[in-house]
N, C-alpha and C positions, 0 to 999 in steps of 0.2 A: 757840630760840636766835637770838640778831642775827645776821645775813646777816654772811660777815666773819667772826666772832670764830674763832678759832679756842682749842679745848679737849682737853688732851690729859691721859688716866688714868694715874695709876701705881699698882699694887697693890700691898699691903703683906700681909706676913703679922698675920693675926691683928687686921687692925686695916683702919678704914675706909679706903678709897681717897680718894688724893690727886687731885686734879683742880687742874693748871695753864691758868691763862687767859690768853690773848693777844688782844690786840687785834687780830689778823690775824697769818695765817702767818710765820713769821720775824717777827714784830712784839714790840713791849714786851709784858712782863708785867703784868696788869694785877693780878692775883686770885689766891688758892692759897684750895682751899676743900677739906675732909677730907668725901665726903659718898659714898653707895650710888648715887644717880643722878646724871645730870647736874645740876649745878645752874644756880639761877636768877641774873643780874645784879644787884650790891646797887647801891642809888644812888649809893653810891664807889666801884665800878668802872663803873660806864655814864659818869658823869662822868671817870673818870679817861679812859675808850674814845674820848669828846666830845674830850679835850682833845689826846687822842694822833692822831687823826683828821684834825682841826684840822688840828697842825702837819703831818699827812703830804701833807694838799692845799694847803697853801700851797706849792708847790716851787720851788725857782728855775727858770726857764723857758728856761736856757739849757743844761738836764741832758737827759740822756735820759728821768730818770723822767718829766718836763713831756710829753715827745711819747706817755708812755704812757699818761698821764692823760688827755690827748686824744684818744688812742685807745678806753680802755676807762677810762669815768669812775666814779671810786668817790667820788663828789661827789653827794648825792640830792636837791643842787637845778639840777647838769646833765647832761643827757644824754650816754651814751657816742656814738662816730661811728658815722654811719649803717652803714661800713663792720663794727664789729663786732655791731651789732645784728641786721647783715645774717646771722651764721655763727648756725649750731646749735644748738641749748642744748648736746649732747655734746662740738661741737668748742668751747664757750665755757669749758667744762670742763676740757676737756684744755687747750686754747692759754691759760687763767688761770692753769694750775698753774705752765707754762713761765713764764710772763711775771712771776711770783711772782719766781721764780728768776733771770730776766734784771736783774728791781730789784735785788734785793738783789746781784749783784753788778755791775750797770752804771749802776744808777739815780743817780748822782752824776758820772757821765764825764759832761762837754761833747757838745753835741751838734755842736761843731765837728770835735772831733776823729773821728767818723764819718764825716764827708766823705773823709777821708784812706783811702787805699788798701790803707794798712798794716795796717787793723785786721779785716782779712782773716783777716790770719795770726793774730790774736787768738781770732777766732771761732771758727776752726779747733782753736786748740789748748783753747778750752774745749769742744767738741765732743768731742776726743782724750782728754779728763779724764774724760770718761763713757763712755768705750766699754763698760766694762762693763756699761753699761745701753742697748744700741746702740740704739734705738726712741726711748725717752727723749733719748737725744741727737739724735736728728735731727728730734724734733718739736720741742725747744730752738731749734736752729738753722731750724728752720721758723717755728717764730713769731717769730723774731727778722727773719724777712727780712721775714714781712708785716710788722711794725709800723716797719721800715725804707722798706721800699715806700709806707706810708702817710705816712709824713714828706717821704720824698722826692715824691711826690706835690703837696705841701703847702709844698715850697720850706724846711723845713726840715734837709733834709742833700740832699747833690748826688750822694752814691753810695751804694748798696746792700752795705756790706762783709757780708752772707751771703746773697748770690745766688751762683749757680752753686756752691755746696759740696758734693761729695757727699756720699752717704747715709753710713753704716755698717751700719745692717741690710739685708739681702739679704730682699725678701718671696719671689723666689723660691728661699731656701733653705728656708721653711715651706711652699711647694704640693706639695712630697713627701713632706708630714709627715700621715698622717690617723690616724682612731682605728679601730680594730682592730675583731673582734666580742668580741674577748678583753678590750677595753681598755672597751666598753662594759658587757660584762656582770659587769667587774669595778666598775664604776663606778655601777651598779644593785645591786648586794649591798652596795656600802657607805653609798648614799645609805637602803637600808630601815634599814641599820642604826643610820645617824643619826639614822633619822626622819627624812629630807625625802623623800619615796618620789616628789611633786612632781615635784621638777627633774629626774625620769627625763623625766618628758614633753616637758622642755624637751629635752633631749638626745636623743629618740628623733626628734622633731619636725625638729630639724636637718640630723640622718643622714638626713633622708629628703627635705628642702628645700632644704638650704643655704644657709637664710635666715642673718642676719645674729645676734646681739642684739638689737637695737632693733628690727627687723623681726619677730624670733620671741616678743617678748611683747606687741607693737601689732597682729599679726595677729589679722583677726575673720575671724567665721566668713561674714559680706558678700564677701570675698574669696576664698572658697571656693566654686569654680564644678563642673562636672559633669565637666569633662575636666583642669582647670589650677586652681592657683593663682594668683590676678594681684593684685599689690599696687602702690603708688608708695612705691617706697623710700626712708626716710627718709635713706639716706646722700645725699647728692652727688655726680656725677661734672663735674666740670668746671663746676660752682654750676650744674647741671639735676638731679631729681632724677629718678631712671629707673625704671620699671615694671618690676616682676619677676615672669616669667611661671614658673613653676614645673608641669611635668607631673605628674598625679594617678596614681604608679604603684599595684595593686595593693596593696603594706605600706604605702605611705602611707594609701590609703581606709581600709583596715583599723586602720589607727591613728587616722586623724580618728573612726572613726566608733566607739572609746573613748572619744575625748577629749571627743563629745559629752555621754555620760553621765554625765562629771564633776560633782558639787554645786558650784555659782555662788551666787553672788547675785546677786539679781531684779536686772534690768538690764545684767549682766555679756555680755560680748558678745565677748569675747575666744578665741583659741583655750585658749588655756595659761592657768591660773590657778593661784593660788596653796593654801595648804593652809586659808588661811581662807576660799576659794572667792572670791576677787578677783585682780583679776589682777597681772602681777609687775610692778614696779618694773624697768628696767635694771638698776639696780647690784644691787638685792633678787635675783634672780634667779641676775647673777654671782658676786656674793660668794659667795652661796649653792655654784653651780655649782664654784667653785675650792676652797673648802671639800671638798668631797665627792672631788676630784678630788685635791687635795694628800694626804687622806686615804689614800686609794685609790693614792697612788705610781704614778699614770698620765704616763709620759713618754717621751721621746722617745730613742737612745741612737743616736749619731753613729759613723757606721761605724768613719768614720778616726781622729777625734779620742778616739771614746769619750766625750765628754763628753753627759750626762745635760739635757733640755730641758723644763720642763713641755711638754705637750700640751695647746693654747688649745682654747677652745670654738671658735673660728675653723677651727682644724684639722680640727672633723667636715666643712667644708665639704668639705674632699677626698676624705673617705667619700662624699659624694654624688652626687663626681664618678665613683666608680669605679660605683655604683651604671648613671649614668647611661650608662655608658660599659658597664656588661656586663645589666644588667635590661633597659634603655631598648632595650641597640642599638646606641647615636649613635657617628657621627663624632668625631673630636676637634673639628672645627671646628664641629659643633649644639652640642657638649656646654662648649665656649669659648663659643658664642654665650649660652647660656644662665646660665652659673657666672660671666660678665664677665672670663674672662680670657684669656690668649693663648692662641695653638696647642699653642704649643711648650708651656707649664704643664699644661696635658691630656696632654702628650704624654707629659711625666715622669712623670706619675701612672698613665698605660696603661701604658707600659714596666716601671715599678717596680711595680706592684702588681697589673695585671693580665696583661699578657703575661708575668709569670714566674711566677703565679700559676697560669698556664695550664700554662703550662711546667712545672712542677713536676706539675701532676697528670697533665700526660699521661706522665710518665717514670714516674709511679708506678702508669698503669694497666699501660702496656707492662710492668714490674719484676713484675706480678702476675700476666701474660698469661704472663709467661717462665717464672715459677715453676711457673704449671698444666703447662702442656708439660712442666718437666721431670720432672712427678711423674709 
């Protein structure tokens, strides 16, 4: 499929599936095609694509879209700004989807009236329009400030209206959030039952790493040393990207040295592989992963509010914290050095899951001591 198009299925009873074509996301309609797979571009809709294309880069240069196109160029006889060629494929991904959404509702505002101060309180309130997707809104308002930053930069607007905005999502209301042994083993009985018996590996692999995504199916076995793991993480902190030293406890050995016996294919060199013996895609993996996990009704349930959260694959990171925190031994502040985050985030996870964990079993040896006695 063209880079761009965008294609969306609707299934029918009884009858072949509709497949709608756009020209790009929120874009015109180009195509309606009744077919079992995705179909292919007919010469009246590549040409219709050509001509829709056309007019979306011709823009007026006095809009917002004009500073996005110079930003991130969907022109393929000019190049995007060094500035976004310089981000991630992942965050190119995520910050395109935003900026999809920024056009389609700003891509015609003046880019005068961004200078103004006022449009603060604009940003804000479209931020406010999504709370119910709080993440989602604040990578909105995140991408809206770089491609703001980048104009301003460029002398094409004189202030930043989404800097200084805060967040809405809280990351640390999910460092208290981790996956259970009940919450994985239920998530192993459902993935044999799917058939992906796979992305156990993934998921055993993390509870024991707390590697990332993109980290947990890049991982090779080069990287797998005698006492540690040591990779260069593909995240970023602050545009460096940082080495992550991971110690080789016991169930992890025990698990790598499974993982080795998995069927590959010649050349494969990865830890985690897939069921075709290749290794996983990012999205392959998670789609996969949330699949099994949506399945499986793995979530999270808020003391106070009561309200129901999935449980991220992000979330076993904090399994690995408690790990580290009661297998390892460590400190809060080794086990922050190592997991990249605060004190105080180790600290909520000791408190909540293992110092009352402790707590619980010691009242329940003493409840057993007392009972001997009194028989």
């Amino acid at each position: 499929m063209i880079q761009g198009v965008h294609m969306v299925r609707a299934e029918r009873n009884g009858k072949l599936p509709v497949w709608y074509i756009y020209a790009w996301r929120g874009g015109p309609r180009i195509g309606r095609v009744e077919s079992r797979t995705q179909p292919l571009l007919t010469h009246q809709q590549l040409a219709a694509l050509k001509e829709h294309l056309d007019q979306r880069n011709a823009v007026d240069p006095t809009t917002l879209r004009s500073l996005i196109r110079e930003w991130r160029s969907q022109n393929p006889d000019r190049p995007s700004s060094p500035e976004w060629e310089a981000l991630a494929d992942g965050t190119k991904k995520t910050w395109g989807h935003a900026l999809d959404l920024i056009e389609e509702k700003w891509g015609e505002v003046p880019l005068s009236l961004w200078s103004d101060p006022r449009m603060t309180a604009k940003v804000v309130a479209w931020r406010d329009s999504r709370a119910d997707t709080p993440r989602g809104a604040d990578i909105g308002v995140g991408t809206l400030r770089a491609l703001l930053e980048f104009g301003r930069l460029r002398g094409r607007v004189t202030f930043n209206a989404a800097a200084n905005i805060p967040t809405l999502y809280r990351n640390g209301q999910r460092a208290a959030i981790i996956w259970t042994d009940e919450d994985m083993e239920r998530f192993a009985e459902t993935a044999k039952r799917l058939e992906r018996p796979h992305v156990i590996d993934g998921m055993r692999l993390a509870a024991l790493t707390g590697l990332r995504r993109a980290d947990l199916v890049t991982l090779e076995w080069s990287h797998v040393g005698d006492t540690a793991i040591r990779k260069l993480a593909l995240k970023s902190s602050r545009r460096k990207r940082q080495y992550v030293t991971v110690p080789i406890i016991a169930d992890l050995r025990t698990l790598l040295d499974e993982l080795r016996d998995r069927p590959r294919k010649d050349g494969v060199t990865t830890v985690l592989v897939n069921s075709h013996g290749a290794p996983w895609s990012g999205d392959g993996f998670g789609g996969t992963f949330n699949r099994v996990r949506d399945e499986a009704d793995i979530v999270h349930i808020d003391e106070d509010s009561k309200e129901r959260k999935r449980k991220h694959l992000h979330d076993i990171r904090g399994t690995f914290c408690t790990k580290l925190l009661t297998v390892a031994a460590l400190s809060d502040e080794e086990a922050a050095g190592i997991m990249g985050w605060s004190v105080a985030q180790v600290a909520s996870i000791r408190r909540i899951y293992v110092d009352q964990s402790s707590l619980i079993s010691s009242i329940a040896e003493r409840m057993a001591n007392t009972s001997k006695r009194a028989q």
